[in-house]
C-alpha positions as CSV (number, residue, x, y, z in Angstrom):
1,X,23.8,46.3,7.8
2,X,21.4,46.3,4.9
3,X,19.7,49.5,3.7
4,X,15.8,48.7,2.6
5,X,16.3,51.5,0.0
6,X,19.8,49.5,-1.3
7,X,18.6,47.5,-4.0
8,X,21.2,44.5,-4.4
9,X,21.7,42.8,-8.0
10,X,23.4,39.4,-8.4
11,X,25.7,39.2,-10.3
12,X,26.8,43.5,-10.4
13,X,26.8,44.6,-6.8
14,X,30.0,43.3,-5.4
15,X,30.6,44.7,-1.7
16,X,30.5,42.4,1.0
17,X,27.3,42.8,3.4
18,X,27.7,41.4,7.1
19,X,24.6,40.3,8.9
20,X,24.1,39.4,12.3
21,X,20.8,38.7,13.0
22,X,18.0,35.9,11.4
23,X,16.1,39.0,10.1
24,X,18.6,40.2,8.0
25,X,20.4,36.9,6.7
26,X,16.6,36.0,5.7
27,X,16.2,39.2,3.7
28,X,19.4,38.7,1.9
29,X,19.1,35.2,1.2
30,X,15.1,36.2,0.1
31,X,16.7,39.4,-2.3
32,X,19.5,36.9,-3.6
33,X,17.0,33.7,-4.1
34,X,14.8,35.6,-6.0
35,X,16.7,36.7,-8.6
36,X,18.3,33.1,-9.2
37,X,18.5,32.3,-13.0
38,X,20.1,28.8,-13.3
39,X,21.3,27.2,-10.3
40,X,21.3,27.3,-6.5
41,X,23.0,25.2,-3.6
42,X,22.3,25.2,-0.1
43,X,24.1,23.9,2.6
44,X,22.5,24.2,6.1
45,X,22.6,22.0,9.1
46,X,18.7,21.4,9.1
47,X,17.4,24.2,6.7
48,X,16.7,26.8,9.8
49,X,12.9,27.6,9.6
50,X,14.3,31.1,10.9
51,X,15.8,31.2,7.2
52,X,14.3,28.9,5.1
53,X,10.8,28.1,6.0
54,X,8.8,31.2,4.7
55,X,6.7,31.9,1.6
56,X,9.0,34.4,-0.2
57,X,11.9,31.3,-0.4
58,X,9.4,28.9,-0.9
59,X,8.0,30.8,-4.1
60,X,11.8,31.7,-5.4
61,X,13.0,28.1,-5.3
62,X,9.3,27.3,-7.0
63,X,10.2,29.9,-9.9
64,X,13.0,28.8,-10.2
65,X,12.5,25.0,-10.3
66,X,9.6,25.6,-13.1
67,X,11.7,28.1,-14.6
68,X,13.6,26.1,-17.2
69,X,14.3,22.0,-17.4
70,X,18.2,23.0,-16.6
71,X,17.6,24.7,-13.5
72,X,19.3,22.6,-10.6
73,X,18.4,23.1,-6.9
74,X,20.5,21.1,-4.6
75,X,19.6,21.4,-0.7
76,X,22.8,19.3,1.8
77,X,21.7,18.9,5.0
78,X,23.6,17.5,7.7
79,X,20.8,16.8,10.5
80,X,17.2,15.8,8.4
81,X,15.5,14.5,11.7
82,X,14.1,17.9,12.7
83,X,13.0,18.3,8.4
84,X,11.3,15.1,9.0
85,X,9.4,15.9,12.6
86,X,7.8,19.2,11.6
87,X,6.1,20.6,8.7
88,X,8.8,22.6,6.5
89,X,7.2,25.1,3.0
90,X,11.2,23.9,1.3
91,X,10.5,20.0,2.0
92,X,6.9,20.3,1.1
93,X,8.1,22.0,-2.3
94,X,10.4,19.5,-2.9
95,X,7.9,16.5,-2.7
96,X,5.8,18.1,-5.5
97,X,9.0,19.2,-7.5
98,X,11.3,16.0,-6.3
99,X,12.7,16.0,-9.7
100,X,13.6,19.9,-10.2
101,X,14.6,20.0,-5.9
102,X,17.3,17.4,-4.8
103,X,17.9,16.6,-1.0
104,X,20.6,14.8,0.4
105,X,22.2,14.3,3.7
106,X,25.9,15.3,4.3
107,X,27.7,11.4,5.1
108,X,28.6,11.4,8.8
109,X,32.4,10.3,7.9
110,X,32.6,13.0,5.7
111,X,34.5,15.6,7.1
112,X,32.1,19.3,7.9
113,X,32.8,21.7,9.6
114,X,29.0,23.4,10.7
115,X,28.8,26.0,8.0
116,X,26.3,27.1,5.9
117,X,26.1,28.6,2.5
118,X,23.9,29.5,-0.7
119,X,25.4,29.7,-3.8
120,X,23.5,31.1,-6.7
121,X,24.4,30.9,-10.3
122,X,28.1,32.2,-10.9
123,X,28.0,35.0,-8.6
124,X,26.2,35.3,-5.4
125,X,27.0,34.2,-1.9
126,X,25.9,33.8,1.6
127,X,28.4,32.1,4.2
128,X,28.1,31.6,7.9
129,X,30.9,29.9,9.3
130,X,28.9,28.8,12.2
131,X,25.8,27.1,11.6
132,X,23.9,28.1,15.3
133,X,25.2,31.7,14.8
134,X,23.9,34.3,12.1
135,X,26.6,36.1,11.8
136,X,27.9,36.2,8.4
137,X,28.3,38.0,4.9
138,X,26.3,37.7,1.8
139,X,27.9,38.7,-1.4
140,X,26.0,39.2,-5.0
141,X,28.8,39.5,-7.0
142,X,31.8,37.3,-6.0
143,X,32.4,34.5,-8.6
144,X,36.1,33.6,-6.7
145,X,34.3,33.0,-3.7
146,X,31.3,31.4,-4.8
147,X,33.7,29.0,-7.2
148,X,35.9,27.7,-4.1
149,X,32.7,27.3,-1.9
150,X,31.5,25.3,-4.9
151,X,33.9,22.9,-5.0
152,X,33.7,22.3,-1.0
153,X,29.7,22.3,-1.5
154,X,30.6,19.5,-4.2
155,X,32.7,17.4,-2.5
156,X,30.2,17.5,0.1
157,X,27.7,16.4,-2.4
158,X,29.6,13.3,-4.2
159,X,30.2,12.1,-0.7
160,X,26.5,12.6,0.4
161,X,23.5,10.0,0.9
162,X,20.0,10.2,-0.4
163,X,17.5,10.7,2.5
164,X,16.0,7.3,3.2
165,X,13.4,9.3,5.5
166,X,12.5,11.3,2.9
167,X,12.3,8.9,0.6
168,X,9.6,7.0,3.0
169,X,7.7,10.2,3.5
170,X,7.0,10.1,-0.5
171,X,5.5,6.8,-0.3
């Protein structure tokens, strides 16, 4: 479990925190988000509003989008309906920034296997194998692990389709 006085640094503090509640994989992913430099890839099921749908991401992601012209946010979703039913802070910053914050929707044939991860730049990591459950480890400084998640996040991504109900919501 986290310590509030811990103080976790991507890309220098390299032991491997388990989490096992909403509370705490939101903290991490908040600490980790917010210290993003360059890039940062999502994978989520529906972006869970127990993770992602609070101010602090919202204004990380923001920063980080305005940051610099190479900054590259890629959110992979396999389920968008419940994104598209209900008012979400990620999807409403990504309509205003829809060229800094790219969504796309994991292709059903393709095969996944229900997990979720953020990457960030070269070195930070937050994996839960199961998508429903929070239980999982976050890592700021594990460039291995975030390099072979990276290329499963990718293959994802080539095989994935632009959100045609996202796309009419922009209309």
């Amino acid at each position: 479990m986290i310590s509030n006085e811990t103080s976790l640094e991507l890309g220098k503090d390299d032991k491997t925190n388990l989490f096992s509640t909403p509370a705490a994989c939101k903290q991490l992913t908040t600490d980790m988000l917010c210290q993003a430099e360059n890039k940062v890839k999502i994978l989520s099921r529906h972006l869970d509003s127990d993770i992602f749908d609070h101010e602090e991401i919202r204004d990380a992601i923001s920063k980080l989008a305005r940051k610099n012209r190479r900054s590259e946010i890629c959110l992979l979703v396999a389920d968008e309906r419940a994104l598209v039913s209900q008012s979400h802070r990620l999807i409403e910053l990504m309509k205003r920034l829809s060229s800094r914050i790219i969504l796309k929707i994991i292709n059903k044939d393709y095969p996944y296997n229900d997990s979720a991860m953020i990457l960030v730049d070269r070195y930070g990591v937050i994996f839960q194998k199961d998508n429903s459950a929070y239980d999982g480890f976050a890592n700021f400084n594990d460039p291995s692990r975030v390099k072979q998640l990276s290329e499963i996040f990718d293959t994802l991504w080539a095989h994935a389709k632009s959100s045609i109900e996202m796309r009419q919501l922009k209309l």
